[in-house]
C-alpha positions in Angstrom: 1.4 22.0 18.4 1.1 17.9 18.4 -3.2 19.0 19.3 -3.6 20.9 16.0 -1.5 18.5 14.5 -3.9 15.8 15.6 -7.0 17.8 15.4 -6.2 18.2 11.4 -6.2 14.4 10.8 -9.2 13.9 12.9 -11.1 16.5 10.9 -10.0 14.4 7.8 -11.0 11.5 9.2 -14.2 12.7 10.1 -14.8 14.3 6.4 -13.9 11.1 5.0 -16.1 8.8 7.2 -19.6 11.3 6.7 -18.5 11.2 3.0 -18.3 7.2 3.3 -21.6 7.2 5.0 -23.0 9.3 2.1 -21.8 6.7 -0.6 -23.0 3.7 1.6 -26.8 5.2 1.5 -26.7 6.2 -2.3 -25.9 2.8 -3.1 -29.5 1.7 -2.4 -30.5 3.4 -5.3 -30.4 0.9 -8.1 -29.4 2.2 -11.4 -29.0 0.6 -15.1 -24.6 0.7 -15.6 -22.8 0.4 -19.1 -19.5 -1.1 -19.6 -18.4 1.1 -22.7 -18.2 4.9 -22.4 -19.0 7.3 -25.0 -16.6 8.9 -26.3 -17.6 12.8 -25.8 -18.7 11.7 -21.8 -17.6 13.7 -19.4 -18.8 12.7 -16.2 -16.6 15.4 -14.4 -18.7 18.6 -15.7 -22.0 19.5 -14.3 -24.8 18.5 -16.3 -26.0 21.8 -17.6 -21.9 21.7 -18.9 -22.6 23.2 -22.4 -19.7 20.8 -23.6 -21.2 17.6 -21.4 -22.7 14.5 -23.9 -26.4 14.2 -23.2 -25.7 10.7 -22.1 -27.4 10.4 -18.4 -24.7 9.8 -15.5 -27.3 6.7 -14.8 -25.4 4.9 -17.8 -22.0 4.7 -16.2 -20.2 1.8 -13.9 -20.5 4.2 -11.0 -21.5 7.7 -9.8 -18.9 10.0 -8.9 -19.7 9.3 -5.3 -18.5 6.2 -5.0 -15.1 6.9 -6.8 -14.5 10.2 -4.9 -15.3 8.7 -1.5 -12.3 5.9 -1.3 -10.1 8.2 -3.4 -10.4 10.4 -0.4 -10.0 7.6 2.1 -6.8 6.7 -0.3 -5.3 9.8 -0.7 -5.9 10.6 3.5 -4.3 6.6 4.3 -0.9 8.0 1.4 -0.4 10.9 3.9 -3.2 13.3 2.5 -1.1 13.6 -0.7 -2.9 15.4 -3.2 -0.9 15.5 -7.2 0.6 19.1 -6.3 1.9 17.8 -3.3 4.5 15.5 -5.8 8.0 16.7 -6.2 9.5 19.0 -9.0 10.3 17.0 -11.6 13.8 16.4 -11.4 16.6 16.8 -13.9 17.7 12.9 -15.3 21.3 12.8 -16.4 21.6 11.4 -19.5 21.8 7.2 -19.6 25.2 6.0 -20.5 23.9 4.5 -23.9 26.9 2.4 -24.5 26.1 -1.2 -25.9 22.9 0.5 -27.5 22.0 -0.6 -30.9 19.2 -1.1 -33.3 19.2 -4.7 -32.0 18.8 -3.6 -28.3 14.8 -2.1 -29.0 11.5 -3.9 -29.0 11.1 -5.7 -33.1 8.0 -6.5 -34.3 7.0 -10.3 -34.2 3.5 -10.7 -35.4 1.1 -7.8 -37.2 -2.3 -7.6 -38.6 -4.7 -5.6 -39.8 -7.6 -8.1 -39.0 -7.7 -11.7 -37.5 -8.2 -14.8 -38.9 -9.2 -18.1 -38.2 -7.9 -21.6 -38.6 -11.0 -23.3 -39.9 -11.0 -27.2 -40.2 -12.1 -26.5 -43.4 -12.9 -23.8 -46.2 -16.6 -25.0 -46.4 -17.1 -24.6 -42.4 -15.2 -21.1 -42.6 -17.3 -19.9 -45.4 -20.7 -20.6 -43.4 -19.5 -19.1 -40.5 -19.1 -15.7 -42.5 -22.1 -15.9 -44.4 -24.1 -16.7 -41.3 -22.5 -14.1 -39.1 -20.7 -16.0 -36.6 -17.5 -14.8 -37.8 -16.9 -11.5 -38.7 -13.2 -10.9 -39.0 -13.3 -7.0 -38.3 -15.1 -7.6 -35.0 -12.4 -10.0 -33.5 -10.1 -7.9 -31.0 -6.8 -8.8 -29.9 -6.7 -8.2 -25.7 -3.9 -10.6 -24.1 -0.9 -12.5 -24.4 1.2 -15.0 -22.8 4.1 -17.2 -24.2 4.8 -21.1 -23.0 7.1 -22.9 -25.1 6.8 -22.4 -29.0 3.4 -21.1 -28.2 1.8 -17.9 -28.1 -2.0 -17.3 -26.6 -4.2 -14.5 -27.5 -7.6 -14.1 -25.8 -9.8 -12.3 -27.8 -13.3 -11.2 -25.8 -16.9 -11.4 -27.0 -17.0 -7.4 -27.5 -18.9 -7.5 -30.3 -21.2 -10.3 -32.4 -19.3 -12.9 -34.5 -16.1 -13.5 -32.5 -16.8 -17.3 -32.4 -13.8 -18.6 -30.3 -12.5 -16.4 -27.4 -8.9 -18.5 -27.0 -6.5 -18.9 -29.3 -3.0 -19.4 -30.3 -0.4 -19.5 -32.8 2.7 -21.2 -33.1 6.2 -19.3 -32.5 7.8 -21.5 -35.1 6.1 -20.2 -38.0 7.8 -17.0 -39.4 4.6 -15.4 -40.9 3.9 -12.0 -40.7 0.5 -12.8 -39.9 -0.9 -16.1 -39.2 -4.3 -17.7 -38.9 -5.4 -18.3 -34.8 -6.1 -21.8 -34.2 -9.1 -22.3 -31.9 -7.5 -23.3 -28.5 -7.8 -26.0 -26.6 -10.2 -27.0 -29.7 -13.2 -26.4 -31.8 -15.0 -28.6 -29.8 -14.7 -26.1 -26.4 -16.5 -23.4 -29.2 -19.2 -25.4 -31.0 -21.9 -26.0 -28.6 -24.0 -22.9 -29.1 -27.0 -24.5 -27.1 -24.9 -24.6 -23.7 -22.5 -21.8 -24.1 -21.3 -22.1 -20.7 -19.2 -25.6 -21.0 -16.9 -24.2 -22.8 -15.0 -21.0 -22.9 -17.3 -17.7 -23.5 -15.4 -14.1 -22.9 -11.6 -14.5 -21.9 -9.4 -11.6 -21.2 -6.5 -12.6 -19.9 -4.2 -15.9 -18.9 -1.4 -17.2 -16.9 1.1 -19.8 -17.4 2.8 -20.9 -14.5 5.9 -22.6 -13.5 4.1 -25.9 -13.8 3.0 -25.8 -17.2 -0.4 -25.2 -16.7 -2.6 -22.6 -18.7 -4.7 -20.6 -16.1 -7.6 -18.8 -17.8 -10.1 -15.7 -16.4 -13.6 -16.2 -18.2 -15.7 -13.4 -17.7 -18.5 -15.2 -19.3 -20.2 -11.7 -20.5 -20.8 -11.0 -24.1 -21.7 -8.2 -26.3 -19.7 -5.6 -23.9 -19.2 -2.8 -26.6 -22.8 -2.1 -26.4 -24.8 -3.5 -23.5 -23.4 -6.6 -21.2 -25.2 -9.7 -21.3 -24.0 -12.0 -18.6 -24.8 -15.4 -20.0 -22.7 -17.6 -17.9 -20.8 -17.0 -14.2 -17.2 -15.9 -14.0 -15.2 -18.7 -14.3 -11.2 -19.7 -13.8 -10.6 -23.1 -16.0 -6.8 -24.8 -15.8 -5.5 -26.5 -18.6 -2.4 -28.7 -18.4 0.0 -27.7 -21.2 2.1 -30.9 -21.9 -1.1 -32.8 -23.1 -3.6 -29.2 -23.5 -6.3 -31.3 -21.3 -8.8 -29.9 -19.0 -7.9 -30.1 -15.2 -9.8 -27.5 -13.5 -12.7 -25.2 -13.2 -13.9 -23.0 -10.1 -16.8 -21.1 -10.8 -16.3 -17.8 -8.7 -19.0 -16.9 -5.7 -22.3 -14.6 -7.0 -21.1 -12.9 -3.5 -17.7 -12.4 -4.8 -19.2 -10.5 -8.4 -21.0 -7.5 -8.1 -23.4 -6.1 -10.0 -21.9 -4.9 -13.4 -17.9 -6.8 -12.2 -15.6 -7.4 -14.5 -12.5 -9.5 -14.1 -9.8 -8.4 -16.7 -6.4 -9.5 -15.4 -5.1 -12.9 -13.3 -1.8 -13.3 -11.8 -0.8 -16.8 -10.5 1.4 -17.9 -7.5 3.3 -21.3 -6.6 4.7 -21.9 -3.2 8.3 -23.6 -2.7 7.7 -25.0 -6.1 4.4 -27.2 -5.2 2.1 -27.4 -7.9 -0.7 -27.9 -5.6 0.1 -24.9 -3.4 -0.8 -22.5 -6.0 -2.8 -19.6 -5.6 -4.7 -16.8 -8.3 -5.1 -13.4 -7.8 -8.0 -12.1 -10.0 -8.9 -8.3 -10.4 -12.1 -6.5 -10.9 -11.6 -3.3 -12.9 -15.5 -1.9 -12.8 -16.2 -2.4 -9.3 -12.7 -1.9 -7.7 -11.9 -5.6 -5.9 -9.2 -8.5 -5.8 -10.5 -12.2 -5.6 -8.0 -14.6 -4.1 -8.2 -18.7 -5.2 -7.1 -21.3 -3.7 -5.9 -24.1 -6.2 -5.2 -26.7 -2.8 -8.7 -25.2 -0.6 -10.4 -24.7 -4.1 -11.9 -21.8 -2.3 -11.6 -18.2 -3.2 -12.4 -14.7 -1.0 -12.6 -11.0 -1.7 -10.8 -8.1 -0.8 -11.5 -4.7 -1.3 -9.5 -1.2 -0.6 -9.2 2.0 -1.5 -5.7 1.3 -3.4 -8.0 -0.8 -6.1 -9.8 3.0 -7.1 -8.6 5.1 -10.2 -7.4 8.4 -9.7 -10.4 10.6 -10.8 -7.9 13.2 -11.8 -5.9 11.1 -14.5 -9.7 9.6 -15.9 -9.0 11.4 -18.9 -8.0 9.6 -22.3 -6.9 11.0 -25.7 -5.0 9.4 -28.8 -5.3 9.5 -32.6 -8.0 12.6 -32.2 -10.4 10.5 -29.9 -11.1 11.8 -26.3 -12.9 9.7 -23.5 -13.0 9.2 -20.2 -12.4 5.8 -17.8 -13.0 5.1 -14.8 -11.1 1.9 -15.0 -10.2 0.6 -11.4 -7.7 -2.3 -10.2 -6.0 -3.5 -13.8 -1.9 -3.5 -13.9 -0.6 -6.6 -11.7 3.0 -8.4 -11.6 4.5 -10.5 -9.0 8.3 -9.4 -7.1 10.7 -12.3 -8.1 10.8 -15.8 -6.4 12.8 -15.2 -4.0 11.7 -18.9 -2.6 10.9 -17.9 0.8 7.5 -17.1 0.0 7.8 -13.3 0.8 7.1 -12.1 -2.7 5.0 -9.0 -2.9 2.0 -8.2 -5.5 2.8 -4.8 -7.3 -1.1 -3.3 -8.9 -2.1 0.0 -10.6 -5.6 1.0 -11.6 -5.4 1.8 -15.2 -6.7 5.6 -14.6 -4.0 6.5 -12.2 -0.2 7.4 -12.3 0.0 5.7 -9.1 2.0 2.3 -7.9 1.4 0.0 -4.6 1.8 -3.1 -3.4 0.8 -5.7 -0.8 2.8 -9.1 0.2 0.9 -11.8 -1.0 0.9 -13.7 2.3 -1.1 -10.6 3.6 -3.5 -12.1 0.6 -3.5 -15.3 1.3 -3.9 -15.2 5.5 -7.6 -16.1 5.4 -8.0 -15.0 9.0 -7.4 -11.1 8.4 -10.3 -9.7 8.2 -10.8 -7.1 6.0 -10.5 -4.1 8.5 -7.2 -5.7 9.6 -5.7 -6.3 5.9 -6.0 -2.7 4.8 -3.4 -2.2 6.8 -0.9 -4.5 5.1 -1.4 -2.3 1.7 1.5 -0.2 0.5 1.5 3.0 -1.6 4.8 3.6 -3.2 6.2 7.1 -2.7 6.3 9.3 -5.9 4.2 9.0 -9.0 5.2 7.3 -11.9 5.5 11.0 -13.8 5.2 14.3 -13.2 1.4 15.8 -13.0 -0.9 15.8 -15.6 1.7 13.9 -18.0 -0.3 11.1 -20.2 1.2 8.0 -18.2 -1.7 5.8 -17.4 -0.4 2.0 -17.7 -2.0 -0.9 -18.3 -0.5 -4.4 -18.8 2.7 -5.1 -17.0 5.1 -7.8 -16.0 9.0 -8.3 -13.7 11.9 -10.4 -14.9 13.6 -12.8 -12.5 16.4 -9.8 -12.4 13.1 -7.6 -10.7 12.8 -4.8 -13.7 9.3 -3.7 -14.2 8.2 -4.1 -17.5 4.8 -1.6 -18.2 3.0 -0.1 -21.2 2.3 3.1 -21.4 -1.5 3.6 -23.1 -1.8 7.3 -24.2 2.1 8.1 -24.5 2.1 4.7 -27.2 5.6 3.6 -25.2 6.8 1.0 -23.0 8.2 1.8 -19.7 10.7 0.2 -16.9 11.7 0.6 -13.1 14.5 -2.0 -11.9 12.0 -2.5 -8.4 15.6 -2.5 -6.5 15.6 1.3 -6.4 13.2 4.0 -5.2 9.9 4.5 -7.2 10.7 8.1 -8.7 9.7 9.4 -11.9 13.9 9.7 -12.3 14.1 5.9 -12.2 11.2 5.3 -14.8 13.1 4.5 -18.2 11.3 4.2 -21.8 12.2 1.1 -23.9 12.7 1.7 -27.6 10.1 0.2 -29.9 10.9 1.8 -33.0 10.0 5.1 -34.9 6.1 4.5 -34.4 3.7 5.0 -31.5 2.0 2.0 -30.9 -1.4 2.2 -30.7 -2.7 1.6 -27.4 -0.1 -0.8 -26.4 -2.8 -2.9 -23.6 -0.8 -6.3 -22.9 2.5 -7.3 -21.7 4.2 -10.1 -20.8 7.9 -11.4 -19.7 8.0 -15.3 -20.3 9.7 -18.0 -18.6 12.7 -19.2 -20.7 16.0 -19.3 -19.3 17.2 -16.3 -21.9 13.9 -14.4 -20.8 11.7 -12.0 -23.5 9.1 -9.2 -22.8 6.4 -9.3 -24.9 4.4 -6.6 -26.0 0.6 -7.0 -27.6 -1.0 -3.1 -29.1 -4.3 -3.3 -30.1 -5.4 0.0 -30.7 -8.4 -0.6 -28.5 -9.8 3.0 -28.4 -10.2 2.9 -32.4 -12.1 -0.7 -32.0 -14.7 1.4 -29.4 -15.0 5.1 -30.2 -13.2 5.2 -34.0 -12.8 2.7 -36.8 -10.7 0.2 -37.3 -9.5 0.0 -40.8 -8.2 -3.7 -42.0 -6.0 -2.4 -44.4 -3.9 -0.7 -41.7 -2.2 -2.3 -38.5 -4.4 -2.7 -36.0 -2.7 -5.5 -34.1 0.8 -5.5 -33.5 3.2 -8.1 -31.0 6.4 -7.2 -30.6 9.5 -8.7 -28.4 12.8 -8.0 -26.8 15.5 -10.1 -24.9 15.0 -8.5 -21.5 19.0 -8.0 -21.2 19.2 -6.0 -24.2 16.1 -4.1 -24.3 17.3 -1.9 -21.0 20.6 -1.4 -22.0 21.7 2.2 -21.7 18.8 3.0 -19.7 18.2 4.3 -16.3 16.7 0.4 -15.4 20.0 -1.3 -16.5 21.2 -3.1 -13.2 24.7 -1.7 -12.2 
């Protein structure tokens, strides 16, 4: 019995290592990648598919190859789970829904239907749209974060005329929709003849417990269309109290691959030393994690399995428009301080229903090699919902009480799991964010105040790429809830 037993994992193992092997030798083969998909591409259809999009597979991040090999090698290291292998889904009993009110949801804090800029002056603005260089309908919301009475929204080069790529607005001001100010300045913006000084293509950005402003510069432009890399990835630290310049490190060419894109950043602070700080920096197009040192000022790369999407959940459609993603490594949050430094790093690729995790000293022991770390990656047990169910997640966050805060992209919803019990689609609980969908809700953030808030950035991002964004409409939408209220009555409310 225990020899068949062991002769069916070998054969696995075997499967999956000549299938490795395969994807090692076709990546010799050097081919021309795209960072947007078409819409109507289905790279999962043969090509004589009557239904496939006469775009070439040659025009996409990766081939199926490399995303089918370590998906294999991931599903063999989560005990050869495959999606029917998930349990039933189970019947939830009703949330006590005492204390709920129409105070307890998500309320909306800033909309608009298009951005605008705070100019110096109405002259200077006016040039800028007759010239091109700003063209309001072109600027996309992507990320948020919250320090103080400020928010900051990054807003990446996508498209031509988005002429600053950081900016914020101040959470003082009661409008429904206020002009961005350039941050930390104009100045880091108006150098056109040396782009790479200042700020070029910024995602995403941390604030840490020492008010400092960490920001992820991809330094790519023009990535609805084709991607010019004009500048190296780049991680610049701003201190907050005086919004001054204290660091840059320009990440390794060895540690960006061909067609890399860094999207998301999470930041770390050891028994509260402001110099013992450490980064974690993920690369959603070709599947990696780079770890920074603030103290060492060096950084390393790790790659596993765990960082692949789910080829069966690459499947996207809202509002009428289909595509597909192949979008690896993207959801990360830290486990609360518990100030022994044994906090964990929770991560989802955005085309999965899938959660793991890995404790971050496992991340920052620089003498693990990397066939030694995989081993210190978790899967957690059950999927976030049942199979098939539109549940990939993007953007999430944990208050200090541990509750998971994550969006939900196709279902338009925000969902919660207190991370003190069992990772079951039973203990996944939807917040309330009123009687309307959002629309591709893509950031999220929980802040640092003593009373703490999730916020919640939609952008409708699949109508900025495939559709059209219509400036009369919403398009951008932040909303916010007190973390204590916003689980009340729901199945993440701590007993």
């Amino acid at each position: 019995m225990l020899g068949r037993y062991l002769h069916g994992y070998s054969t696995i193992y075997i499967t999956v290592v000549v299938l490795w092997i395969c994807h090692k030798l076709s990546m010799g083969h050097n081919q021309p990648h795209s960072y947007v998909w078409p819409a109507d591409y289905n790279w999962m259809k043969p090509q004589h598919h009557a239904e496939v999009s006469t775009v070439s597979q040659v025009n996409f991040p990766v081939s199926s190859t490399e995303v089918l090999v370590p998906w294999l090698l991931s599903m063999w290291m989560m005990g050869n789970k495959t999606p029917t292998d998930y349990p039933k889904r189970k019947v939830v009993k009703k949330p006590n829904t005492k204390g709920r009110n129409e105070n307890t949801g998500f309320k909306d804090r800033f909309t608009w239907g298009q951005i605008d800029l705070e100019y110096p002056n109405q002259d200077s603005k006016q040039m800028a749209i007759n010239t091109g260089t700003f063209i309001p309908v072109n600027n996309l919301l992507l990320g948020l974060e919250v320090w103080k009475n400020k928010m900051f929204l990054s807003l990446p080069q996508w498209r031509p005329g988005i002429p600053v790529t950081l900016a914020y607005v101040n959470l003082n001001s009661y409008a429904k929709s206020p002009m961005l100010k350039p941050y930390p300045s104009w100045n880091w913006y108006a150098n056109n003849m040396n782009r790479c000084h200042g700020l070029v293509s910024v995602f995403r950005m941390e604030v840490d417990k020492c008010d400092r402003l960490w920001v992820l510069d991809t330094g790519a432009i023009n990535l609805a269309n084709k991607v010019d890399q004009i500048c190296p990835v780049k991680l610049d630290v701003f201190d907050l109290k005086t919004d001054t310049h204290i660091k840059r490190f320009i990440i390794p060419k060895n540690q960006t691959l061909k067609d890399s894109l860094f999207t998301n950043i999470v930041v770390e602070i050891l028994n509260d030393n402001c110099d013992d700080a450490y980064a974690y920096m993920s690369d959603v197009f070709q599947y990696g994690l780079v770890v920074y040192s603030y103290k060492e000022d060096v950084s390393r790369r790790i790659n596993h399995p765990y960082f692949y999407p789910d080829p069966l959940y690459c499947h996207y459609s809202m509002d009428g428009i289909t595509f597909n993603w192949m979008d690896g490594i993207f959801g990360m949050c830290l486990s609360p301080d518990g100030g022994a430094g044994q906090r964990v790093l929770y991560f989802h690729s955005l085309s999965s229903n899938n959660e793991f995790y890995v404790p971050t000293a496992s991340l920052r022991n620089g003498t693990l090699r990397e066939g030694d770390i995989i081993e210190h990656f978790f899967a957690l047990n059950d999927s976030r919902c049942a199979r098939h169910q539109s549940c990939q997640s993007s953007g999430m966050a944990v208050d200090a009480k541990g509750v998971m805060y994550y969006n939900l992209v196709t279902a338009g919803k925000v969902g919660c799991w207190d991370t003190g019990r069992p990772f079951e689609s039973v203990t996944q609980g939807l917040l309330s964010s009123g009687p309307t969908p959002l629309s591709f809700p893509n950031d999220l953030k929980v802040d640092k105040e003593s009373a703490q808030r999730v916020w919640m950035l939609s952008n409708g991002l699949h109508k900025y790429l495939y559709g059209k964004t219509d400036p009369n409409q919403i398009n951008y939408r932040i909303m916010v809830a007190y973390t204590d209220d916003v689980v009340k009555g729901t199945v993440c409310e701590s007993n």
